[in-house]
C-alpha positions in Angstrom: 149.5 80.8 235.8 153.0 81.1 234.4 152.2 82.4 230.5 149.4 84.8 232.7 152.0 86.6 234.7 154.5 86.5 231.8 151.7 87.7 229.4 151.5 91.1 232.0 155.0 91.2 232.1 155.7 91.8 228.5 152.8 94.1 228.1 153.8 96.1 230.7 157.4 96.1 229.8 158.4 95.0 233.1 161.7 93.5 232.6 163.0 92.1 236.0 159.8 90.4 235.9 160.4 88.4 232.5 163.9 87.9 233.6 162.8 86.1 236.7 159.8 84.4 235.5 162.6 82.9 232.7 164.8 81.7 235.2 161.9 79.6 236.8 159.8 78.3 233.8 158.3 75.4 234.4 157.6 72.3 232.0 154.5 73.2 229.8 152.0 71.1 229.8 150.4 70.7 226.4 151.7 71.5 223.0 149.7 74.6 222.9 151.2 76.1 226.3 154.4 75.3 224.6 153.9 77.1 221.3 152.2 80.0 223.3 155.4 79.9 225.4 157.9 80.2 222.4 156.0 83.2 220.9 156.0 85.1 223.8 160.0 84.5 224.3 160.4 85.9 220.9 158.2 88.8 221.5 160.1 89.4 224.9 163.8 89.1 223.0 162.0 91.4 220.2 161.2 93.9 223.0 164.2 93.8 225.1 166.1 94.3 221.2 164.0 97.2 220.9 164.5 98.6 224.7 168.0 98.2 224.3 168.3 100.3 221.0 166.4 102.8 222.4 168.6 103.3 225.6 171.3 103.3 223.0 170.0 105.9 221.2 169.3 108.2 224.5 172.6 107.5 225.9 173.8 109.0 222.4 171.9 112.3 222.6 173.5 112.6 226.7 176.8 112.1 225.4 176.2 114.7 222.3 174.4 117.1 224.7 177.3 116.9 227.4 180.1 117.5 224.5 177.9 120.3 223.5 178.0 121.9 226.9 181.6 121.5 227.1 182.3 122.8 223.9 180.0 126.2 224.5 181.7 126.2 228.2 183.5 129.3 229.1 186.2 128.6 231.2 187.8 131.9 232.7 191.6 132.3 232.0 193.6 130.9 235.0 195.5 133.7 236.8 198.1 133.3 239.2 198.8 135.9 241.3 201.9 135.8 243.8 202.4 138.6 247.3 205.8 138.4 247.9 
């Protein structure tokens, strides 16, 4: 049951999922389960690598795209005017 529900975890990228169904892995039974268990960890890690670069990558553009905007910003000239 548990390589089942982590099996539609990591195809649909659902990462809270995998992180919880980590924390409570239970003891495989055969050698097989085992193995089957270990290659789907290091497709996980491979896919949370890949997740993270790509939020990298986004964050990158949102930082470029807000210096862009404040660069091209046109900030009025303060003026101060005093009644006396």
């Amino acid at each position: 049951m548990w390589l089942t529900n982590f099996k539609k975890a990591v195809i649909l990228k659902e990462f809270e999922t995998l992180e919880h169904l980590i924390n409570e892995m239970p003891p495989m039974e055969s050698l097989s389960q085992m193995e089957e268990a270990a290659y789907l960890l290091h497709y996980a890690k491979t896919l949370l690598e890949m997740e993270q670069t790509s939020t990298l990558v986004v964050l990158q553009q949102l930082k470029n795209t807000i210096d862009f905007l404040k660069a091209t910003e046109n900030t009025p000239a303060s003026s101060i005017n005093f009644k006396l």
